[in-house]
C-alpha positions as CSV (number, residue, x, y, z in Angstrom):
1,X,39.4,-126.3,-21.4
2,X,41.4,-124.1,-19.2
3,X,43.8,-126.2,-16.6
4,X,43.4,-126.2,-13.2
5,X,46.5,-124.1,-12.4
6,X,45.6,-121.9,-14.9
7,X,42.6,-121.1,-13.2
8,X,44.6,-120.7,-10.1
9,X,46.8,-118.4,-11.4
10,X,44.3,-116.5,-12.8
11,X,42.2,-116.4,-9.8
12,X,45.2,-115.1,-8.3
13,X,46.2,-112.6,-10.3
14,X,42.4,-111.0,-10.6
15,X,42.4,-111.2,-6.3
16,X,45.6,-109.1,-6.4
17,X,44.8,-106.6,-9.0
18,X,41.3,-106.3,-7.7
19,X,42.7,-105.4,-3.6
20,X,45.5,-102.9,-5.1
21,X,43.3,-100.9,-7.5
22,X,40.5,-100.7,-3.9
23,X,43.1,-99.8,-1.9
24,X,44.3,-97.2,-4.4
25,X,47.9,-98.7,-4.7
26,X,47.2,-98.6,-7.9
27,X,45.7,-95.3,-9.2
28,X,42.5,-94.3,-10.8
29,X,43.8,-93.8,-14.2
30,X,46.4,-95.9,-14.0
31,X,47.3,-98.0,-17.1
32,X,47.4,-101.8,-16.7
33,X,50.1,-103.1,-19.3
34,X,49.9,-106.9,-20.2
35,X,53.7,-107.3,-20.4
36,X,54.2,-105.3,-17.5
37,X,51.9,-107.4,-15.7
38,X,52.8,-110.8,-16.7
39,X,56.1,-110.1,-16.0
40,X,55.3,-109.4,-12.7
41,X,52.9,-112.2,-12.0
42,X,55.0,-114.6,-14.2
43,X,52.0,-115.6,-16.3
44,X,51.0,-115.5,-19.6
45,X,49.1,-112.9,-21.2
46,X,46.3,-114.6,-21.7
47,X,45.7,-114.8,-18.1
48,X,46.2,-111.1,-17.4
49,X,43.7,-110.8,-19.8
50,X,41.5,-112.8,-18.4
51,X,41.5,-110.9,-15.4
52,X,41.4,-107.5,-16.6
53,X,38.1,-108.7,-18.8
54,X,36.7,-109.6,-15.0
55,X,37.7,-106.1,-13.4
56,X,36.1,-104.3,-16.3
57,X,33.1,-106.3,-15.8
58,X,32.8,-104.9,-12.0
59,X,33.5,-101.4,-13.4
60,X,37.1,-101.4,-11.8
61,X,39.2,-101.2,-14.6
62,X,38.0,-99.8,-18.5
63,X,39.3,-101.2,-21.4
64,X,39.9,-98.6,-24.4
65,X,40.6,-99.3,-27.8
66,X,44.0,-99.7,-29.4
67,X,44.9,-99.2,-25.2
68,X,44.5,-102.1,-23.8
69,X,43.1,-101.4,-20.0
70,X,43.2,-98.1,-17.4
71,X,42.1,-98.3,-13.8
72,X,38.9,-96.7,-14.1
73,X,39.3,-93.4,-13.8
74,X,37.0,-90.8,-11.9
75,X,35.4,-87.9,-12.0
76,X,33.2,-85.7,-9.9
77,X,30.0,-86.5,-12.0
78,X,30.2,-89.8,-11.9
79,X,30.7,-89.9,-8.3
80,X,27.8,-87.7,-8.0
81,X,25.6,-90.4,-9.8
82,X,27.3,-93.2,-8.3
83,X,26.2,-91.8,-4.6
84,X,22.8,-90.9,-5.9
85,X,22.1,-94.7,-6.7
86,X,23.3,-95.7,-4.1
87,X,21.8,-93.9,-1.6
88,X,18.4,-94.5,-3.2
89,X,19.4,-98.7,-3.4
90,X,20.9,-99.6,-0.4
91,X,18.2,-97.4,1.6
92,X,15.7,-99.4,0.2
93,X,18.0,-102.8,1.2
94,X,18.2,-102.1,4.3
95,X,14.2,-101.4,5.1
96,X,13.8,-104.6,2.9
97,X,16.1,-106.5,5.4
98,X,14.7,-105.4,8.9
99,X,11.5,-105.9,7.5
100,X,12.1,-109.2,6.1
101,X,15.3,-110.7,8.3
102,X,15.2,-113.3,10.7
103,X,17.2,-114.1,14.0
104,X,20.2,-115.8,11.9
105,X,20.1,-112.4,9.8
106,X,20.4,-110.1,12.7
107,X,23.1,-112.7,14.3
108,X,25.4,-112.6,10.9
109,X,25.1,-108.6,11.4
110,X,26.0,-108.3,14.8
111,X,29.2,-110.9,13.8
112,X,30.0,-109.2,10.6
113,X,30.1,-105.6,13.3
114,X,31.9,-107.8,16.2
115,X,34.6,-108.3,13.6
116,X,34.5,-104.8,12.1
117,X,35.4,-103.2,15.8
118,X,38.1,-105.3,16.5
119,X,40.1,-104.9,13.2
120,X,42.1,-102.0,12.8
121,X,41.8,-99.5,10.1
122,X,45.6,-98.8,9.5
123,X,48.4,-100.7,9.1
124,X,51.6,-99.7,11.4
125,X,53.1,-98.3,8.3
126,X,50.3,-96.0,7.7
127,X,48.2,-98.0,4.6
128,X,44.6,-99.2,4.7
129,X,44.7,-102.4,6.2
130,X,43.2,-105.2,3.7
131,X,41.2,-106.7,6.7
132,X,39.5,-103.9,7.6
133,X,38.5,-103.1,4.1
134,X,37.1,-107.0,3.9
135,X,35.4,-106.5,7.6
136,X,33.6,-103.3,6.4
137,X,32.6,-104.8,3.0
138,X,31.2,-107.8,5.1
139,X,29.5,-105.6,7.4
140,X,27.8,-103.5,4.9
141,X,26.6,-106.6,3.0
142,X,25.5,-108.6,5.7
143,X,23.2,-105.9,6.7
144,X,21.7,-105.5,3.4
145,X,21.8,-109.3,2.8
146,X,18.5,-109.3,5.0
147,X,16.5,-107.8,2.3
148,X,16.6,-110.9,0.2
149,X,16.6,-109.7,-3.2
150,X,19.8,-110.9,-4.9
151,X,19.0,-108.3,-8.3
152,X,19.2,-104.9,-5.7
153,X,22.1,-106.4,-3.8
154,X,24.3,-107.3,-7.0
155,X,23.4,-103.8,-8.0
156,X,24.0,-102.3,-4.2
157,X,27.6,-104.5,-4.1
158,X,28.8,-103.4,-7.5
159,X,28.0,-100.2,-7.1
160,X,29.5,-100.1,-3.2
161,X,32.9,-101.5,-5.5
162,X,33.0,-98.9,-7.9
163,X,32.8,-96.1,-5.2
164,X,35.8,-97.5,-3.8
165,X,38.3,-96.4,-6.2
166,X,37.1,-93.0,-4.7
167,X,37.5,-94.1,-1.2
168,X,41.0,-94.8,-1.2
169,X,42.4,-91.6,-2.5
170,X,45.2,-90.1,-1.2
171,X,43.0,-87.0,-0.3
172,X,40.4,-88.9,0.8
173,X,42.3,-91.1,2.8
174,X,43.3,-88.1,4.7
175,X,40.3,-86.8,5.9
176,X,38.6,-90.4,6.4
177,X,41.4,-91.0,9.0
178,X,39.7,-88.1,10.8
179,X,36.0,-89.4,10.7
180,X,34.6,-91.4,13.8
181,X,33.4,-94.3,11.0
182,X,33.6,-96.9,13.8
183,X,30.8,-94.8,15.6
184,X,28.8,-94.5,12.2
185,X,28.9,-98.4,12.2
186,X,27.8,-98.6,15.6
187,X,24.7,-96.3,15.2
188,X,23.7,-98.3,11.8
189,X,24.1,-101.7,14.1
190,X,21.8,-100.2,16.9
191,X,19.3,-99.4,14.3
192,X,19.0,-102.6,12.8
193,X,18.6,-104.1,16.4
194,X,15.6,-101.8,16.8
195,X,14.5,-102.5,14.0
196,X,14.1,-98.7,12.9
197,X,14.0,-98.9,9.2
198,X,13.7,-95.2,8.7
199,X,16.7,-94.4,11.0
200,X,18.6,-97.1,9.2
201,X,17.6,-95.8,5.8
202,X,18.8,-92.5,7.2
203,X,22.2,-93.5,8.5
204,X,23.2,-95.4,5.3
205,X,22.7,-91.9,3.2
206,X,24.7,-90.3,5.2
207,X,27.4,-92.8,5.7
208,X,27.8,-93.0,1.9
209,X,27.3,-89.0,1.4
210,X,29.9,-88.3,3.7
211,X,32.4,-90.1,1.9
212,X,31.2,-88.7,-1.3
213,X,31.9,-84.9,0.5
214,X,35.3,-86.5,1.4
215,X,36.3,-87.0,-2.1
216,X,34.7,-83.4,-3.7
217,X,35.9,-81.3,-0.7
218,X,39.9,-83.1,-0.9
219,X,40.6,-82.8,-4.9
220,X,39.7,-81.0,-7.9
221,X,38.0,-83.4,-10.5
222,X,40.4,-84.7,-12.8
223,X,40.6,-84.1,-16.7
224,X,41.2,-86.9,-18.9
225,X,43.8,-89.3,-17.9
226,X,46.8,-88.5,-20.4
């Protein structure tokens, strides 16, 4: 059986992979080398392994034969059906929850928002701040959390992981620095507090088509990664 600081290394390793390939610090396309890496991490192989094996499983990274692993690369068509689904399951999630949450539902949304607001998108040096990317994760998921049904939001969250490699582009990045997202938060809040399911349903769409339009409008889709 694995050892306890085996696990811990491990668990490390995946966490840091996992924040640089969302934040795009490490490329779509990007190869993941195992010696590179566990020189890097000082770890064996077998745990770099270990936590490639987990990314691929989220759809973050794709292993390739005789290749070892790439971060996953992307491509307008995908995107296209990666926003279609979700679109289609987190609008659903979301009637679900306001028709099904409680008062300790709507409390952890209004919490998960409070925190949102208050964290800063950008870092002083001009990089995606890691907290806000956990606040906005948190916010999105405690809103669809309501629904209570844990097969659409496994499917809603790993879908809403995959779209970030897309998010974090370098074009993308540019023109989300422009968009009032703090005020698209605020309108998906007030409709939950209403309890406006087809408003909410509404606002959702377009909050994840708009970043979808970012990523088409700022960069040609890529060929194969080379």
């Amino acid at each position: 059986m694995p050892s306890h600081t085996s696990t811990t290394r491990s668990e490390h390793v995946y966490e840091s992979l996992r924040r640089e390939i969302l934040c795009g610090t490490l490329p779509p396309g990007s190869r993941l080398r195992f010696v590179d890496l566990a020189d890097r991490f000082t770890v064996s192989q077998s745990i770099i392994r270990e936590a490639l094996v987990r990314l691929a499983e989220q759809g973050l990274a794709a292993a390739l034969p005789q290749q070892g692993f790439r971060v996953r690369a992307l491509t307008v068509a995908e995107l296209r059906e990666i926003t279609e689904a979700r679109m289609e399951i987190e609008s659903l999630l979301i009637r679900h929850a306001i028709a099904r949450g409680d008062l300790e539902w709507e409390s952890s949304v209004i919490a998960a928002h409070h925190v949102l607001a208050q964290t800063p998108r950008m870092t002083e040096s001009g990089t995606v701040n890691d907290a806000w990317i956990g606040a906005h994760e948190a916010f999105h998921a405690a809103a669809l959390r309501g629904g209570k049904n844990g097969t659409l939001l496994s499917v809603a969250t790993s879908l809403r992981e995959t779209a970030s490699l897309y998010r974090w582009t370098p074009g993308v990045r540019a023109i989300e620095a422009e968009r009032d997202s703090a005020f698209e938060h605020r309108q998906i809040l007030d409709a939950v507090l209403e309890r406006d399911e087809l408003t909410a349903a509404c606002l959702i769409a377009q909050h994840i088509q708009r970043t979808t339009e970012g990523f088409i409008g700022s960069t040609r889709a890529p060929g194969p990664p080379s």
